[in-house]
N, C-alpha and C positions, 0 to 999 in steps of 0.2 A: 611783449612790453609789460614791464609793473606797472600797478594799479597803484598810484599815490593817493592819498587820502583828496585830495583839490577834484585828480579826475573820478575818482568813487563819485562824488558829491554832485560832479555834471551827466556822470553817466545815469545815476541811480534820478534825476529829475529827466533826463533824456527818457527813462522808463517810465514815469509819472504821464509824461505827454504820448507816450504809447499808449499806455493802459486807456487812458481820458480820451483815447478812440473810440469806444465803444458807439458811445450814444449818438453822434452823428456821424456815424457809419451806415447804424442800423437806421436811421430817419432816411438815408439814401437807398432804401432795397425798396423794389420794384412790386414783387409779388409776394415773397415767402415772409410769412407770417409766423409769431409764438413759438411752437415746441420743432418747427421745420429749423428758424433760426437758431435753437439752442443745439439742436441735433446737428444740422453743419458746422456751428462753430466749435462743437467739440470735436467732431469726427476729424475737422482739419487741424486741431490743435494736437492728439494724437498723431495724425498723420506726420508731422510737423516735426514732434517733442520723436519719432521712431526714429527720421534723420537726426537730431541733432544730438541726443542723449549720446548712442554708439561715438560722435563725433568728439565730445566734451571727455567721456568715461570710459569709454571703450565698452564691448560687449557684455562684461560685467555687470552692467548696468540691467540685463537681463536677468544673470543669475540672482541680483536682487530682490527683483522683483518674485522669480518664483521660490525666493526660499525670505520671502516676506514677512516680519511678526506682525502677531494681532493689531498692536499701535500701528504698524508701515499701512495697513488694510483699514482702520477707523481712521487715519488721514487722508485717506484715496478716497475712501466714502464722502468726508468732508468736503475734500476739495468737489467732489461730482454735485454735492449741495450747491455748491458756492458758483459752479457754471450755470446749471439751470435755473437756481432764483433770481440768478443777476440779469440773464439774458432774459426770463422772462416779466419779470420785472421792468423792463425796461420797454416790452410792449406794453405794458398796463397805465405805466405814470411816465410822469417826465424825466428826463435825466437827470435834473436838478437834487430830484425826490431821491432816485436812488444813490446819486453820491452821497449825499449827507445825512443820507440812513447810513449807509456803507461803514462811514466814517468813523463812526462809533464804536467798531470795531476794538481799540487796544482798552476801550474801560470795559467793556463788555469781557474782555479776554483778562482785566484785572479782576473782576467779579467773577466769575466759571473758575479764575487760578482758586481764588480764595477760598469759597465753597468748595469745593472739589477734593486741592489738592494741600490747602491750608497756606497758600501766601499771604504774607502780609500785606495790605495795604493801606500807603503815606497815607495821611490826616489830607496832605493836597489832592491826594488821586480821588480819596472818598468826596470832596468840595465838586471838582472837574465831573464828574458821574451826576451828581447832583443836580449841576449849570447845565451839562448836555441835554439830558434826563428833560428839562425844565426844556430845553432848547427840542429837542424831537415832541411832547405833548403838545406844544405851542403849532410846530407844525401839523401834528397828528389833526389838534382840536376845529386846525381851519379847514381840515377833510373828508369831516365827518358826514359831511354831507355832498361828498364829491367820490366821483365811483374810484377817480385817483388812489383813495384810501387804502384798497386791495393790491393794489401794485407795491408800496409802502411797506405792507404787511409782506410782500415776499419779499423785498429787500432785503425786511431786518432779517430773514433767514441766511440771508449771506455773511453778517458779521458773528451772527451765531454758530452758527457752523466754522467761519474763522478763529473763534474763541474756542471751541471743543477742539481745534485740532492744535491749535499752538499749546493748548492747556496739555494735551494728552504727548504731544511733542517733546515738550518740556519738562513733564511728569519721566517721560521715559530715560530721558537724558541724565535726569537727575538720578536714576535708577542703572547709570551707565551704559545704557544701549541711544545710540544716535540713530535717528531716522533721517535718511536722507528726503527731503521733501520733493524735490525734483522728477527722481522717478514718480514718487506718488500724486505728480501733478498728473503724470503719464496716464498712471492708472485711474483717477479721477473722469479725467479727458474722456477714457475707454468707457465707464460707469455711466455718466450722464450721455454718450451718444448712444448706448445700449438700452437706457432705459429711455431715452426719449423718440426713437426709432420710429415702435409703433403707433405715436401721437403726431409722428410727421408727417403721414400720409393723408392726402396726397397731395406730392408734392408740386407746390405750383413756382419754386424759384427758379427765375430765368437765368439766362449766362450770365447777365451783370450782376444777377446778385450774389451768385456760385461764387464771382471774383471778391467781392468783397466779403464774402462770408468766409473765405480764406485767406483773406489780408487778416479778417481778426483773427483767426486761428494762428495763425503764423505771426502777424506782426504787434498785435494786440494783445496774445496771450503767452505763448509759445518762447519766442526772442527776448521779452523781457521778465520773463519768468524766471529761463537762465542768467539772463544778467544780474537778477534782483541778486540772486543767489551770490555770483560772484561779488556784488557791491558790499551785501552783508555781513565778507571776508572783510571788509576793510570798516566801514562803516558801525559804530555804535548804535545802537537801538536805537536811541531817543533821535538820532538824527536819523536814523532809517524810519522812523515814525511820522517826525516831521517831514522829511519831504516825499513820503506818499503820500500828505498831504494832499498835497497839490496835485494830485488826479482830480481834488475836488474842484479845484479853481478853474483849471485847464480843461476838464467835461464840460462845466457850464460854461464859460467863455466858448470852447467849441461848439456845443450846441447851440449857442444863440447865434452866434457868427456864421455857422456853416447852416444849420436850422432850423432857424429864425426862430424856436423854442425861445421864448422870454421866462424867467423863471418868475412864479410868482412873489408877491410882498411873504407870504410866508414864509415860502424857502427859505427865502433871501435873509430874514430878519431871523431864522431857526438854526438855519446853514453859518450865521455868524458867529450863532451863541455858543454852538457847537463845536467849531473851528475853532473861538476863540478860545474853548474851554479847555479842549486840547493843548494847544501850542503851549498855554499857559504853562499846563504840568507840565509838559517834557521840556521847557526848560528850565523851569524851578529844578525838577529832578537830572537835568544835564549839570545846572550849574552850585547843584550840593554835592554834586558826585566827583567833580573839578576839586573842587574843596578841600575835600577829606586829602 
């Protein structure tokens, strides 16, 4: 069946409400705790991405991987960042705290472009950085005295590590070589359950948490990881920006609904300015781009 641009736009928020599983998933596990949780939900997210890669790409998909460039390997790296800070992170603060660190992500990934690799950035993008910027301190500053603060602090390693990879992605594209990301989600997956392995011991998760420590592996990370991909084919940036958004709306609604997580006045008043700062740009920069 093709992908018209109407179902891209429900599939790729169908992925938002997957992703935005996380955090009251993990508020429901029983016993496994920090780097046991990080280490199952990657080991199942591999397990996961072995079926369905072969499935999507055919075997190829192997030969990829072993004849890898340096960028396909600093992505794989990143991505293995980006599973441990997030999962652990999410034992430390509230779910709130880590989406709307998260979130931050594509000014973050305008700033690493532009240092880096020398992209330009709009007069609006530099404004948006600014509000956000002003919008996570604000959160930061009511933490400071809340041990939350350290959890925070791994998050934003998640949007940073997002920003080196899309920067060095992009870098390399421009240099004519495509990295397919999907395998390197693969390899990520393998990286963070290899390095987190020996901090999992010992392990105390029961059969129900095994189960949902493998819903995220497979339905949280794995399933819409390939879809993003496919949505990506159809979907523009600024729309694929704006609505994974909405993993941030959909984690906090989920977490308070499923468990009973209230986000603080911080969040709440940080998470707005932030969000707001966002959407802003990408449609200022959706609707100059219409334009021309």
């Amino acid at each position: 069946m093709k992908l018209t641009h109407n179902r891209a736009i429900f599939l790729m928020m169908a992925v938002a409400l997957m992703w935005s599983t996380a955090g009251v998933v993990t508020r429901q596990l029983e016993s496994a705790r920090s780097f046991e949780i990080t280490f199952w939900r990657s080991a199942f997210t591999a397990l996961s991405l072995l079926v369905i890669l072969p499935f999507f790409q055919g075997r190829q998909v192997f030969r990829q991987i072993r004849q890898g460039t340096p960028t396909f390997w600093i992505s794989g790296v990143c991505w293995s960042v980006m599973f441990t800070a997030f999962m652990v992170a999410l034992t430390l603060t509230s779910v709130a705290n880590v989406l709307v660190t998260m979130s931050i992500g594509p000014l973050l990934t305008a700033l690493v472009a532009r240092v880096f690799i020398g992209h330009r950035i709009p007069k609006r993008t530099w404004i948006a950085i600014v509000v956000a910027g002003a919008g996570i301190v604000y959160m930061y500053g009511a933490q400071v005295a809340d041990a939350s603060l350290a959890g925070t602090l791994v998050a934003l390693c998640v949007p940073l590590a997002g920003a080196v990879n899309w920067t060095v992605t992009q870098h390399s594209h421009a240099q004519g070589h495509d990295v397919d990301l999907v395998p390197a989600v693969l390899v990520g997956a393998v990286i963070s359950a290899a390095l987190t392995l020996p901090l999992a011991f010992p392990f105390q998760a029961t059969a129900h948490d095994l189960v949902l420590l493998a819903f995220l592996g497979l339905g949280q990370l794995a399933i819409p990881c390939v879809l993003s991909v496919i949505c990506a084919r159809i979907l523009k940036a600024p729309e694929m920006s704006l609505l994974a958004l909405l993993e941030v709306i959909f984690g906090i609604l989920l977490a308070w609904v499923g468990a009973h997580e209230v986000p603080s006045e911080s969040v709440l008043i940080g998470g707005a300015v932030v969000i707001g700062a966002l959407v802003v740009n990408e449609l200022i920069g959706w609707q100059s781009r219409a334009s021309v």
